[in-house]
C-alpha positions as CSV (number, residue, x, y, z in Angstrom):
1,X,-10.4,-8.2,16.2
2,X,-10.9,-5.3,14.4
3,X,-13.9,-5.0,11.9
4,X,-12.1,-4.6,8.5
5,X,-15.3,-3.5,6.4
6,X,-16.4,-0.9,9.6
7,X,-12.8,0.5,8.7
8,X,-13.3,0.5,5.1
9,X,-16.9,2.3,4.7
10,X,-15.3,5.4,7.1
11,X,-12.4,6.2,5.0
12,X,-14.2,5.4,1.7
13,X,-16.3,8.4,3.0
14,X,-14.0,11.2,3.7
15,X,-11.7,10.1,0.5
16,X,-11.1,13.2,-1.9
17,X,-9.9,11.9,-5.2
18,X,-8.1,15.4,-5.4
19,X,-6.1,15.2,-2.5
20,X,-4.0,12.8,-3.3
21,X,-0.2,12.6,-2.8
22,X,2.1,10.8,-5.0
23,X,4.6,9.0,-2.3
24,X,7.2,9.6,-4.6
25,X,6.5,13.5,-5.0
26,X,6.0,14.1,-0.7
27,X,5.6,11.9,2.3
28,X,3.8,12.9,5.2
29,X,6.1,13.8,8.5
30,X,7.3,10.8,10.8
31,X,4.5,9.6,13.3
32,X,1.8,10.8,11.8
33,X,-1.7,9.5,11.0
34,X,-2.7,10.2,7.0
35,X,-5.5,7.8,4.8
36,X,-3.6,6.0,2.4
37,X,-4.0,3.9,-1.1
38,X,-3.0,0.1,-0.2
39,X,-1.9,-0.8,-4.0
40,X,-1.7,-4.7,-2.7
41,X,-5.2,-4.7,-1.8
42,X,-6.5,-2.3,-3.4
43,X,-8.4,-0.4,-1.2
44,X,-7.5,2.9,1.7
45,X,-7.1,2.4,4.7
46,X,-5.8,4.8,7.7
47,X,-1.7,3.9,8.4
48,X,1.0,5.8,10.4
49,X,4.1,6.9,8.4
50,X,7.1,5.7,10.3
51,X,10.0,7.5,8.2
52,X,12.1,5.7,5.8
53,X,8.7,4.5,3.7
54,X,7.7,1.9,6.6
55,X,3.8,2.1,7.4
56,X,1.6,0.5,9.5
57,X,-1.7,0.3,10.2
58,X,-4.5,-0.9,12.7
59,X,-5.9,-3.3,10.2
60,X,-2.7,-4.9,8.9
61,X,0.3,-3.8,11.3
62,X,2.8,-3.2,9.2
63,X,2.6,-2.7,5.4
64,X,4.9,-4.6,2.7
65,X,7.5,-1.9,1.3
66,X,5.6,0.3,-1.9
67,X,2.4,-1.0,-1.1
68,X,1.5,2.8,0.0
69,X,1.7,4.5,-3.4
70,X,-0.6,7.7,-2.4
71,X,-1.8,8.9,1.2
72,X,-3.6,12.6,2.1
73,X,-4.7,14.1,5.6
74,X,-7.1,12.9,7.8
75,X,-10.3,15.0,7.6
76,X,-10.1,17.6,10.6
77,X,-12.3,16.3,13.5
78,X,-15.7,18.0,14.1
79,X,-16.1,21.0,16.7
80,X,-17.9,19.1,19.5
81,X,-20.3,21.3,22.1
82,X,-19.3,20.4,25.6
């Protein structure tokens, strides 16, 4: 089972209120990670765009249709010394 509020407090922290896309001015390209605004719960979350406005996440699978009303990029991962 996935720890819903573990998911919550990491994309609550790399959230920038000025990055956000309007779904209905650009998606994201097909098979691709991005954070999104849930507008049914009210909350972001991390979901894969799927084309044709079908989403699903790791916390909910799939995502009722315009319940995804804004998304943005991931943050880029850190540089890692090996």
């Amino acid at each position: 089972m996935v720890n819903k509020m573990k998911y919550k407090n990491i994309e609550k922290r790399h959230t920038d209120s000025s990055n956000w896309i309007n779904v209905k001015d650009r998606l994201p390209e097909d098979d691709n990670f991005v954070l999104v605004y849930n507008s049914e719960d009210k909350e972001i979350i991390i979901a894969n765009y799927r084309g044709n406005n079908a989403w699903d996440s790791y916390v909910y699978g799939w995502l009722p249709d315009n319940a995804v009303t804004h998304w943005q990029p991931l943050p880029k991962s850190p540089e890692v010394e090996e």
